[in-house]
Structure formats: C-alpha cells, structure tokens
N, C-alpha and C positions, 0 to 999 in steps of 0.2 A: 251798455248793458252787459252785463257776466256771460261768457258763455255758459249753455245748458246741457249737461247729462244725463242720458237715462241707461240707468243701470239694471240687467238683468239678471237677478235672482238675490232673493236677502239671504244668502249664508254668510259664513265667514271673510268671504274674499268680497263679495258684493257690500257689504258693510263697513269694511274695510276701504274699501275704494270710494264710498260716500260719505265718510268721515274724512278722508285725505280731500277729496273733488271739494264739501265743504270748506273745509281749512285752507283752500288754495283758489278761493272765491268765486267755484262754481255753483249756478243752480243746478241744483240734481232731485232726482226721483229713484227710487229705487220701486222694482216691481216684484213681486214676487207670489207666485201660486197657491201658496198656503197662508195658513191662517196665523203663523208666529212666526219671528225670526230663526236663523239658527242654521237652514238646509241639514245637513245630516251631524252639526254638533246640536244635538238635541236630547230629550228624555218625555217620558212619559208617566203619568199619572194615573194607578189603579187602586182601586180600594184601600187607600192609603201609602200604598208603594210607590215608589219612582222609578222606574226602569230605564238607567241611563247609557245610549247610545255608542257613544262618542270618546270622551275622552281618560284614556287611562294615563298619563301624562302628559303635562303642558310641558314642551323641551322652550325653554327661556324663561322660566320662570324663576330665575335667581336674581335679586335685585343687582343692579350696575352692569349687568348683561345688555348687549345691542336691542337683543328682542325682546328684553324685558322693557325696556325705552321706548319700543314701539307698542307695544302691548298696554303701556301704562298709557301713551296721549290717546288711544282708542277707548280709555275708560276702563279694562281691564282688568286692570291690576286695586282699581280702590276698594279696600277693603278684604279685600280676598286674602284668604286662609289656604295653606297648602301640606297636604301631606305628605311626606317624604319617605315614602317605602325599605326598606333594609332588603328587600329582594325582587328580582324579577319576576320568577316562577320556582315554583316547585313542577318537578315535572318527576312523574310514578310509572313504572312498567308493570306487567303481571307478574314479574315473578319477586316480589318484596326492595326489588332496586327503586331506591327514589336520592333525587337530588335537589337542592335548593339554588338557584343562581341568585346569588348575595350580589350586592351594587359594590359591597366593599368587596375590593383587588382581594384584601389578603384573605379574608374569608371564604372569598370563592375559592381560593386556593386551597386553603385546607378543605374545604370539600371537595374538589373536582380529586384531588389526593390522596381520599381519603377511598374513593371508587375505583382508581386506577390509579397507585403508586409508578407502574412504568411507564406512565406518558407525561412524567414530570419535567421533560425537557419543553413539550409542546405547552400544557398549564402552564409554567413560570412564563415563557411567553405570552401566553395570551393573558393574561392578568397582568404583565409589565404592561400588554399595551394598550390594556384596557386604561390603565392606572395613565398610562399618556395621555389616550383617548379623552380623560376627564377635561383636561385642560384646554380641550380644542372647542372656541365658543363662535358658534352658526354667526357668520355676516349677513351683513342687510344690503349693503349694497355693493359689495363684491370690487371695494377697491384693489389699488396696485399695493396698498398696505397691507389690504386685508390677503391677496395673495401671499406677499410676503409671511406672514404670519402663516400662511396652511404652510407654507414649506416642511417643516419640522414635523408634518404628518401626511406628508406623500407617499414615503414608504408603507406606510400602513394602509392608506386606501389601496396603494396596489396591492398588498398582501392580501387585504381580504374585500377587494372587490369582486374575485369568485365567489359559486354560489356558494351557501351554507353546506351543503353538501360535497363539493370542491374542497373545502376548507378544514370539515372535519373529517376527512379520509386520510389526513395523517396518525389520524388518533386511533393506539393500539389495539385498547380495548372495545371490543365491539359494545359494549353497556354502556360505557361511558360515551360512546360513538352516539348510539339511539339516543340517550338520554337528551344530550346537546342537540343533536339533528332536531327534535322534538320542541327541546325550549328554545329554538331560536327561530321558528315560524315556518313562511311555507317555501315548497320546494322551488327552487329556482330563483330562490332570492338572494341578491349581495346579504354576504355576511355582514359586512361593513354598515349595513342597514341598523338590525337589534344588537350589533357590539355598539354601535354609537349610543341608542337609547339606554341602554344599560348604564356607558359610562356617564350621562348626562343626569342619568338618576343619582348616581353614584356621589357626583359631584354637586347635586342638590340643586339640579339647574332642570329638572324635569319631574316638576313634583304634579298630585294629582290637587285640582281646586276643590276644596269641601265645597260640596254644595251641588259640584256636577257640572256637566256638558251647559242644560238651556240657562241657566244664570247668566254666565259665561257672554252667548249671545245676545241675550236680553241686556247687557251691560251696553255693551259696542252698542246696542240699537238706541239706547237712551243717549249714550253718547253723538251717536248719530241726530238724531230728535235736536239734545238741547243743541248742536251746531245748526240748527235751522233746516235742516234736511225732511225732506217727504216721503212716509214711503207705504205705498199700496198693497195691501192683501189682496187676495181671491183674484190676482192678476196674471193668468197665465200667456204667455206668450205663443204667438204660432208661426208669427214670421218676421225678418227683419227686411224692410224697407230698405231699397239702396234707388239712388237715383244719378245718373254718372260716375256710375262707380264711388260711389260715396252712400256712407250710409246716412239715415235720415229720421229715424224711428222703427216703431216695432207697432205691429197688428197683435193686438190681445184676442183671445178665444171669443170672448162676446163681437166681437166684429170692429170695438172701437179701436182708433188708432192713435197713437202719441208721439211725437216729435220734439227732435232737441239738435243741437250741433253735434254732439256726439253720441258713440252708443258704446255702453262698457258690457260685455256680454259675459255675467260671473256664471253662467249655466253649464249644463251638459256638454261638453267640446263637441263630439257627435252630432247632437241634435242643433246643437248653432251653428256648425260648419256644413255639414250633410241636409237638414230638414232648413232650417229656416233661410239660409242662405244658397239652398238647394245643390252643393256643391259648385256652385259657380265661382269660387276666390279662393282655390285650392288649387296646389299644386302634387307634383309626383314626392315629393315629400314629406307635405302635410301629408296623403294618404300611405307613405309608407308606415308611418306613426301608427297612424287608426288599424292597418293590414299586419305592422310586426312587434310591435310595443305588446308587454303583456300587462293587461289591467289586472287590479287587486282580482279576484274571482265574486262572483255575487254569492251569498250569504243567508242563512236563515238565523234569525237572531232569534232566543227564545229566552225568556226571564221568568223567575221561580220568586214568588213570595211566599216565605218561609217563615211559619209561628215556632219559632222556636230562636233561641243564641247559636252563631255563627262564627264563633271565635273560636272554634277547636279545627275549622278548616283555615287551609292554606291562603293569602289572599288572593294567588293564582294560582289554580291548581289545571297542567297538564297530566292529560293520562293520554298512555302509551300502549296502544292493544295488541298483543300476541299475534292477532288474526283480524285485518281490517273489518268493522265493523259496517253492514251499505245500510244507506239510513234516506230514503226520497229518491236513491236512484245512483247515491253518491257512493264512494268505498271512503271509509273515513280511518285513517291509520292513529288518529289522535282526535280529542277532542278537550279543549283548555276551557275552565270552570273559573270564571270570578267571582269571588267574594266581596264585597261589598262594603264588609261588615268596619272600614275605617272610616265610612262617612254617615255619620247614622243620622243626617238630615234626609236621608232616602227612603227610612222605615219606620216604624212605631216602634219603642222600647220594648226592648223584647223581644223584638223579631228581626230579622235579616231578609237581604235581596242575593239572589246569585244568577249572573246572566252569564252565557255562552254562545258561540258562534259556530256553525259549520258550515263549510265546504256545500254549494249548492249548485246544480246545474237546472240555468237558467229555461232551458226548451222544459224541461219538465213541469215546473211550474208554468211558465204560458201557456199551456198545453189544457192547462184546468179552468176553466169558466171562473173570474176573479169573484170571490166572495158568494160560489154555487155552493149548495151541501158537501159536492164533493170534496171541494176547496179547504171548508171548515175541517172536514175530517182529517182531511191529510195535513192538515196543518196539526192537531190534536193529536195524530199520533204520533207524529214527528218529535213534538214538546214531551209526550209522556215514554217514548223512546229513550230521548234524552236524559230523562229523570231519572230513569230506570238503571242508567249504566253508572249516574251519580249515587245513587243509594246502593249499587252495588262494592261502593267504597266508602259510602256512609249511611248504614240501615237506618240509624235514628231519626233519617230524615221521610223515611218513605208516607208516613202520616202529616207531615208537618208541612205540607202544599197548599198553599191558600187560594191562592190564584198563578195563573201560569199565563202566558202572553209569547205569541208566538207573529214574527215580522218575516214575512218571503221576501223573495227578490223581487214579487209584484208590488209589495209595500213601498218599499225602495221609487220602483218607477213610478210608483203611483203621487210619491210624496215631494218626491226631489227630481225625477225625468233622469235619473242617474243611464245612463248606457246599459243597458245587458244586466238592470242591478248593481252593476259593479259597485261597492261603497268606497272607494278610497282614491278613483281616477289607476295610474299607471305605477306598478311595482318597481322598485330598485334591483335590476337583476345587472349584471357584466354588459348588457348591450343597451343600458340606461343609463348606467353609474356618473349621477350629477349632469344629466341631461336636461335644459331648461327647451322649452320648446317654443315659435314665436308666438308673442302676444298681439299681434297685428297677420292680417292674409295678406296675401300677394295682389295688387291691384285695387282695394278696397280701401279707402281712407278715411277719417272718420270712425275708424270701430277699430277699438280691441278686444281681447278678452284677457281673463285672469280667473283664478281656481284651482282644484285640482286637477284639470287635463293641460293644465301647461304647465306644472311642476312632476318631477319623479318621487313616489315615495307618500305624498295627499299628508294630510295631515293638518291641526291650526297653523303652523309657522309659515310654508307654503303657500296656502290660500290668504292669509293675512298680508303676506308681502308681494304675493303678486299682485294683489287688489293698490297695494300702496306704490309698486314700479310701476303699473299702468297709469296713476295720476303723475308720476313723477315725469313717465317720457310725456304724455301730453303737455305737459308745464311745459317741455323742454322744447316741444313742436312750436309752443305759442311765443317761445320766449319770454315765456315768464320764471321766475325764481321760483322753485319749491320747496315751501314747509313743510318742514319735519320731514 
C-alpha cells in the first residue's frame, strides 16, 4: 500500500508538494480553509474587474530555465502567455524629478546619467552588474555544479548584500539617491534582492502571466486533480496530532480528524510550529528565527476600478513625498501605484485596474471589531485617501472610480492565517541573505513543512521548491528514487 500524505494548506507550495507526493506514488490530501486554491497567489472578482494580488513577475519564466522545467511538470507553463516589461518602475518626487528603471543595462544608464552625470563611476557599475546579474539563472537543487556556476557572482552578492540604503549612500546626488532608495523597495532590505528581479526581467526570465495570479493556481491544482490527488475546501486546521514524537494527522475546526504516515505542513510557520504543535519541537533556534528574522510587513491592499484608458500612466508608478504622508496610523514616505493596463483580461474594454499597497500596522487594525461600522469606515477612508494622492498626479482620473476594494491585514489573517498579516513570510535583509531555514523540527518525525516561512524573500519560486525539496528528502528517508 503507498504511503499517505496529508498536506496543509492549498497555496503554492502545498500544491506543489501534492503534485510532486503524487508523481512519486504517494496518496495524498491536501486541506485547505478556503474556498479555491492559490493562498495568497490569488485575485478577485468585482463588477467586472479582477483585482489581482499576487504576482507582478514570475522570475523562471524563460523557456530551457531550471524553474521553467519545474514549473512546466506542475502544469504551469501550458499555454501561458507572458508579458515582458521594458521597466521596473517609474518612480516621481515633488519637485518635477522622475526616473524610469529600464530592465535594459544600457537604458537605465542613460537615465540614471541623465539625473546625475557625477555618479557616473557608481551607474556604469551598477548597470555592468546588473548586465552580469542577467546571466545568473536560480537553481533547483543547489548542486556542487550549480555552486560552481554562482561562483562568477559572489562578488556581487557581497557587494550588494547590504541594505538598499547601505548601498545607495555612495551615490552623489542626493535626487538620484531618493529616487533609487524609493524604486527599489523597503527599508532594510538586501539590495541584491530587486537588483536581481530587475535583471531577471531584463533578461526575460521574469515576465508577468497575462491573465494573473489565480489562473496560475488554478493550473497547478488541475494538474494536481488529473494526478489523482484530493483536495478539501472549507478545511481549516487547528491542531497537528503527534503520537511518540511522531506526527500522525491534523484535527480540522469542525472537530473531525484525518490521518496519514505523513504530515507536509505548507501553512503559516507560526501558527504550525507555536499553535498547533504548541511549541513543543522547537528549539533556541527555530525561535531565534520567529524573535529576530524581519517579515515582509502587513499591508493594506486597495484596487481602483477605473472607466476610463490607462495607458498614459506608468505601469508602475512610485511617488516619493516631500513630507511623509500617515495614512491608518502609518507615516508612509512613498507609495507605488500599478497599472494594470498590459493585461486587459482583468477589465472591460475601456477601462483599466490600478492596485496599490501600503505600509500597515498590524495592532491597529486588530484593535477594530473585524467587519463592525467602524471597520468599513476606516477601511473607506483609507481607499479614498489613496485615490486622493493618485489624482493628485492625475486629476482626470478623480470621476472615473467605479468601484474601489480595499484588503487589511485582517483580510490577510482571515483568508490565509498568514502571521501578523504579513503577506510574503521573511525579507532578504544582510542577516537573511540566502538563508534556507529547516524543513523538518527537532524531535518530530514524520512532518515537514514547506512555504514561505522556510525560504527568505516569499515569492512563487520559493514556495514551489520548497513544496518540491520536502517530497524529494522524504523519497530519500524511504529510499525511494525521486521524480522530477
């Protein structure tokens, strides 16, 4: 008889793990709390809009790529259409300074040059190594080759495994300083983080999928399906069963229980290691992780359905405020505006989608009765806040709001048990930099996990491969061979 898996949570990494478990002749189950696949690669459906979450580029998405290979046997890749962007961001200050970061090296050059002529020793730099950068394609399984192969860009991860702020305080110009500081995300993060996305757009190995985020998972889970695989909605988890130190199944919220030889735990790292396994197969460690690791921050997402054409805005557009802007509690120094407007399976002809993200502190929204009066309001002003500072760089838009859709960090917890909101699991900072974390606890056999709180950085390629390394060491526990 096969051994059995039951796997916790259908995102990325959990359906990933149950495509790999099937293909390597386990029976498996996947459980998962909500009502469609996907965990936080997902999108939503309003009055003809799609408000999509998730992914602004798939980094492997160039055909004869490692992760394109693994992406293709998950189903992935058939079919699918990709866009390929000519820039990262536009990013705008108050006082008429805007810059473009172009994917192309030389491009970006003549503009970063074009802002500051005297920091042309630092641009030529970073555009050579951007232009290296392109060539460096993400392994799967981190062989003695594939090290051999990083060699040729070790220098540059030390260079710019400081934060982005580390990094750009060589640079003369103080405009050309903000500008950059601005387009390449938040504070305290490896630069080496969005210099790599960049150059992987660059190199057309990170393009965006027409069509969106939930396709995407909806694909993998079909793939999942025709492999013979099961897998349960409305299945929330509450606790994981161990019996001799060995895990044994998991207790769902309705009181029933399920059992298998194994338990692949693709959830919340937090809440699987702390709540359901109560802290008991942790060590000083693991909890240094949870105590000093910085996670993505939690977020308020809010999306604009817009009757009007959206092709005279940027298709990311940062703006950069003179005077922090506090918007829920938060001081917000920037706020970056996506356009939408290259995948028009998202809107009605004619019209465009633009979603944005900010900076959100978590205690404040808990703090509000989830879905009371007060809750709606302040989520409403929050959204029409936001709108407010966008039409104040494009008035034409201030009539042309159709509907507006506004996600807390309660949405977050509510949807995916994400930690604190956090949407992305743990940042790439200098005391992260290519930190894999374990996928098995101390003492406890029978259970892994996979996701993003065991890789740095979150994202599809992370979740997708951890879900795929945790079927491969169990192959390897059983002695058995593992495909693909």
């Amino acid at each position: 008889m096969a051994p059995s898996v039951l796997i916790i949570g259908g995102g990325m990494a959990g359906l990933s793990a149950g495509c790999f478990a099937r293909m390597n002749g386990f029976e498996t189950e996947i459980l998962e709390m909500h009502t469609i696949p996907g965990g936080l690669c997902t999108a939503w459906n309003r009055k003809g809009y799609t408000f999509d979450l998730c992914i602004h580029w798939l980094c492997g998405s160039k055909p004869g790529t490692a992760l394109y290979q693994v992406y293709d046997k998950l189903g992935l890749m058939e079919g699918r259409r990709f866009h390929h962007p000519d820039s990262w961001a536009t990013v705008r200050d108050g006082h008429g300074n805007e810059i473009t970061l172009y994917t192309d090296p030389e491009r970006l050059y003549d503009e970063l040059i074009r802002i500051s002529p005297d920091d042309k020793p630092f641009i030529s730099r970073l555009c050579k190594d951007i232009q290296k950068l392109s060539r460096m394609e993400t392994s799967v399984d981190m062989t003695i080759l594939d090290i051999i192969r990083y060699i040729p860009y070790f220098s540059l991860m030390k260079r710019y495994k400081p934060t982005v702020h580390d990094v750009l305080s060589e640079v003369k110009s103080p405009v050309l300083r903000d500008l950059l500081t601005a387009g390449f995300g938040w504070e305290g993060q490896s630069m080496f983080f969005p210099l790599m996305g960049l150059a992987m757009q660059g190199a057309k190995n990170a393009g965006y999928p027409i069509g969106g985020s939930l396709p995407c998972a909806e694909a993998i889970e079909k793939r999942y399906r025709d492999l013979g695989g099961t897998i349960r909605y409305k299945s929330k988890v509450t606790a994981i069963i161990t019996e001799k130190n060995r895990a044994k199944g998991v207790r769902l919220a309705d009181g029933t229980e399920r059992y298998a030889d194994y338990v692949i735990s693709c959830a919340d790292g937090h809440t699987t290691i702390f709540d359901w396994l109560k802290g008991a197969y942790c060590d000083d460690t693991i909890r240094g992780y949870y105590q000093n690791l910085k996670p993505f921050p939690p977020i308020v997402f809010i999306s604009f359905g817009l009757n009007t054409d959206l092709s005279h805005i940027p298709k990311d557009l940062t703006i950069l405020f003179d005077n922090p802007v506090e918007i829920a509690g938060v001081k917000q120094d920037t706020i970056s505006y996506r356009n939408h407007v290259h995948d028009p399976t998202l809107y009605p002809p004619g019209k465009g989608v633009i979603t944005t993200w900010i900076t959100a502190d978590y205690s404040y929204w808990d703090r509000l009765p989830y879905q009371s009066e007060t809750y709606r309001i302040e989520k409403d002003n929050v959204g029409r806040e936001v709108f407010a500072l966008l039409c104040q760089q494009y008035p034409d838009l201030s009539e042309r709001c159709e509907i507006m859709d506004v996600a807390t960090p309660m949405t977050f917890v509510r949807y995916t048990g994400n930690w604190k909101g956090s949407y992305e699991g743990w940042q790439v900072t200098p005391d992260s930099f290519f930190l894999d974390l374990p996928q098995t606890l101390p003492g406890l056999s029978g259970f892994s996990m996979a996701g993003q709180w065991i890789v740095t950085g979150g994202g599809i390629p992370g979740a997708v491969l951890s879900g795929r390394k945790a079927l491969k060491q169990m192959c390897s526990d059983l002695g058995k061979k593992f495909v693909y």
